[in-house]
NUZANU-324785 format. One record per residue (C-alpha): residue number from 1; z, y, x; residue in one letter. Coordinates in steps of 0.5 Angstrom, whole numbers, m for minus. Layout:
<nodes>
NUM,Z,Y,X,A;
...
</nodes>
This chain:
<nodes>
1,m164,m2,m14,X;
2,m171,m1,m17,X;
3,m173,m3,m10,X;
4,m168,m9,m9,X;
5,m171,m11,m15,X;
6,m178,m11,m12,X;
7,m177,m14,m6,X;
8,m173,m20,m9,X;
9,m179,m20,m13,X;
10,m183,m21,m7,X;
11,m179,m25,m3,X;
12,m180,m31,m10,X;
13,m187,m29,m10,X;
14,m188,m31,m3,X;
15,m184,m38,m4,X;
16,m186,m40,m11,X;
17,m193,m40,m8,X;
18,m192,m44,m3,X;
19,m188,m49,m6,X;
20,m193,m49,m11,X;
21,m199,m52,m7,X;
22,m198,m59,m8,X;
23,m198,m58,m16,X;
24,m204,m54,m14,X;
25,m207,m61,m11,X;
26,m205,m66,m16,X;
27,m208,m62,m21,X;
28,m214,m61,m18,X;
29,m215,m68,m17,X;
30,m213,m70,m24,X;
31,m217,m64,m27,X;
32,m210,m62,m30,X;
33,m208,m55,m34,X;
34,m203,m56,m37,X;
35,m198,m57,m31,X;
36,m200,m52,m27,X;
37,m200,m46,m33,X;
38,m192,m48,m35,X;
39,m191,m47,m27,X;
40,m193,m39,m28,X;
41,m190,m38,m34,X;
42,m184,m40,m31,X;
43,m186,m36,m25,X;
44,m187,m30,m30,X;
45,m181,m30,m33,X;
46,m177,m31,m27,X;
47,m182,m25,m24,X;
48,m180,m20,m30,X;
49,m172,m22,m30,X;
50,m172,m21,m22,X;
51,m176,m13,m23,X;
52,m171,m12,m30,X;
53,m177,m12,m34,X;
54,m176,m14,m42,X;
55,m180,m15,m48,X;
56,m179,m12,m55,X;
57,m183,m17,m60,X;
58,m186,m15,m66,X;
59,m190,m18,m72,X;
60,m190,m25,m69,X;
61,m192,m28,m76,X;
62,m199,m25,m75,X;
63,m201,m29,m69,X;
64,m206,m34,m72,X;
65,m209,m42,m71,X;
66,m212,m42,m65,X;
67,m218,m41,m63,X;
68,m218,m33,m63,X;
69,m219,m27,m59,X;
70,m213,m23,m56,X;
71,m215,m16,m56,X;
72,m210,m11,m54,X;
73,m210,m4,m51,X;
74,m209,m3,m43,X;
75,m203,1,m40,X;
76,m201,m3,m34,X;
77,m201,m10,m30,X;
78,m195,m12,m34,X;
79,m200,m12,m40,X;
80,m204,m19,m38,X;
81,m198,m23,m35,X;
82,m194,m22,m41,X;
83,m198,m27,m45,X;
84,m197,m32,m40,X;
85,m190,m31,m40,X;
86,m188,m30,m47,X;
87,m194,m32,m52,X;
88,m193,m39,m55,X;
89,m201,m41,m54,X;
90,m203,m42,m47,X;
91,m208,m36,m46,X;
92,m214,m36,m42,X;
93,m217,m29,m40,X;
94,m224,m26,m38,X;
95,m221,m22,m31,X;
96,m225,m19,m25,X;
97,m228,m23,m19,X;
98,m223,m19,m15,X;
99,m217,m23,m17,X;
100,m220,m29,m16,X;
101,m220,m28,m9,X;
102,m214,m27,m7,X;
103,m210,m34,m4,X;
104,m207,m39,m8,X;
105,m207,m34,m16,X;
106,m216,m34,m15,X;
107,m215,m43,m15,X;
108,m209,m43,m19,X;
109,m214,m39,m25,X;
110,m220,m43,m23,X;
111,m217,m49,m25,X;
112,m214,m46,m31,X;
113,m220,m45,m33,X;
114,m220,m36,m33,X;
115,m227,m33,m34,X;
116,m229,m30,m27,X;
117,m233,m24,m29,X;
118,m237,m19,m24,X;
119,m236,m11,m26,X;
120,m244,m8,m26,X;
121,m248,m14,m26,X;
122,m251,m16,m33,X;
123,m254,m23,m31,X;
124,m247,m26,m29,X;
125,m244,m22,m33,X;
126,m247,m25,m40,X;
127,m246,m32,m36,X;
128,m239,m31,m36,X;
129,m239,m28,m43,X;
130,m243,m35,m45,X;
131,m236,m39,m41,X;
132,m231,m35,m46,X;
133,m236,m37,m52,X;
134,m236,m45,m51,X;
135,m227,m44,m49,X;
136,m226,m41,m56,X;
137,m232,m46,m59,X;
138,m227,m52,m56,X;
139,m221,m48,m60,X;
140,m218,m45,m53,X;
141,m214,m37,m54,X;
142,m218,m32,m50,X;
143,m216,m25,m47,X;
144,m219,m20,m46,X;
145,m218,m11,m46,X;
146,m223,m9,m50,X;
147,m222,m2,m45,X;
148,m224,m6,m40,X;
149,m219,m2,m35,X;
150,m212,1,m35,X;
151,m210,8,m38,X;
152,m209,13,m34,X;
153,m206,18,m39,X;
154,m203,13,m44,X;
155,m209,15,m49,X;
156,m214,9,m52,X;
157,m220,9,m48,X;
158,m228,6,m50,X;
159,m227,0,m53,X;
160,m233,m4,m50,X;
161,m238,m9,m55,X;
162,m237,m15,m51,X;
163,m230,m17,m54,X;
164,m233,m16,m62,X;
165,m239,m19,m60,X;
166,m236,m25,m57,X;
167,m232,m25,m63,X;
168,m239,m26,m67,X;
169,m241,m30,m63,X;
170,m236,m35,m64,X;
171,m233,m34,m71,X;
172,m226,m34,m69,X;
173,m222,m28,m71,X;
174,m218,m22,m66,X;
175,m212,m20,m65,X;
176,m210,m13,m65,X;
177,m204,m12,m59,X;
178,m201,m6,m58,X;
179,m197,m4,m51,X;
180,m193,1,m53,X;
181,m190,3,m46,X;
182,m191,m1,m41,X;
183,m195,4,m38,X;
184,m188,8,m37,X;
185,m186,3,m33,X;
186,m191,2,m29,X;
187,m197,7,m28,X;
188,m203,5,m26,X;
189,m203,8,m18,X;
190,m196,5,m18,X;
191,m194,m2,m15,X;
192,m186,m1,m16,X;
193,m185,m2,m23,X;
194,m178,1,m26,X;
195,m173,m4,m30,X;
196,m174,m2,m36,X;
197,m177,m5,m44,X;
198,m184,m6,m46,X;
199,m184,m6,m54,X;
200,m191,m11,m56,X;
201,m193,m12,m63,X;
202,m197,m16,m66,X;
203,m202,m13,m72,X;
204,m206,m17,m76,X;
205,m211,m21,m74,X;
206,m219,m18,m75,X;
207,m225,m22,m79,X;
208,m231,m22,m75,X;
209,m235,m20,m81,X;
210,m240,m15,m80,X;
211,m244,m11,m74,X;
212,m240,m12,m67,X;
213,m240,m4,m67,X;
214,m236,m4,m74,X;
215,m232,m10,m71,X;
216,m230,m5,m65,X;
217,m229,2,m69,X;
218,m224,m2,m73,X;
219,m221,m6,m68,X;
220,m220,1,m64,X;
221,m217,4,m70,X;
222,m211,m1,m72,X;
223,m210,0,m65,X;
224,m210,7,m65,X;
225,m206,8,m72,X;
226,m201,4,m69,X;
227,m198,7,m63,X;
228,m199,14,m66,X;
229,m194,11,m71,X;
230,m190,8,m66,X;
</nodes>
């Protein structure tokens, strides 16, 4: 059944990306978002539903006005399409140059504004932190994994600056997610999920006072805190 599921969950991939190209021209040539990004909730969701995927929602109450970071623990690939699927602001992310080279998902990002980041290269990299800078200062939501990577033992890995910095930076607020086991479902080195429910919680959100290394070793502990109570 679990592989039924994913060849189900293939064949609408390959339908709804076919289907979608005239939504991706009129939205380039009006220079439209909101369209577009209401097609891949709708796509996400129908995704989770096809492959057996549920979500448990916690502390919803703490979600504050945007703008703000979202800055969650990474487990898996289910962790970043959920909050374009179940999130009720429309989310932006910081994601690497890769994605944005595969067909119709690398247009359908640049044109909702998504911030194409190059691993190991400073120069684009701080030009790309300085795009995230101006979405949030123009009120948008930003993602971004403040581990830079999924898991590969479910443990919490080394929080980077730049989600701290950039919370600095643009005085807005972070919001600290937890993915409890997402990772369960799907591993990282695995590309067949299991039906199954990934339980997400939302935690209080973070002030951006004081240094960016204070600003991590807090969020990295509230993260770290909350899936050890679980």
């Amino acid at each position: 059944m679990r592989f039924l599921r994913f060849v189900l969950f293939v064949i609408f991939l390959v339908i709804f990306h076919l289907l979608i190209t005239p939504l991706l021209i009129y939205c380039w040539l009006f220079k439209k978002e909101k369209p577009l990004y209401e097609a891949y909730r709708f796509f996400w969701r129908t995704s989770f539903s096809l492959l057996g995927i549920r979500f448990q929602v916690e502390g919803q109450e703490n979600i504050p006005t945007p703008p703000f970071l979202v800055t969650p623990n990474h487990q898996s690939y289910i962790d970043g399409p959920f909050f374009i699927s179940h999130f009720p602001y429309p989310v932006k992310a910081m994601i690497k140059e890769s994605i944005f080279k595969i067909p119709w998902i690398g247009q359908a990002l640049k044109m909702a504004g998504f911030v194409k980041v190059k691993r190991g290269h400073p120069l684009k990299a701080s030009l790309a932190y300085k795009e995230a800078e101006e979405l949030l200062k123009k009120g948008s939501v930003l993602l971004i994994f403040p581990e830079g990577t999924r898991t590969r033992d479910g443990s919490l890995g080394r929080f980077k600056k730049g989600a701290c910095k950039l919370g600095k930076l643009a005085g807005v607020p972070l919001l600290p997610v937890v993915f409890f086991n997402s990772r369960e479902l799907l591993p990282r080195g695995q590309w067949v999920p299991r039906p199954g429910k990934v339980r997400v919680k939302f935690l209080k959100p973070l002030s951006p006072e004081g240094p960016p290394e204070e600003i991590c070793r807090r969020l990295k502990e509230v993260i770290g805190n909350a899936l050890a109570q679980g």
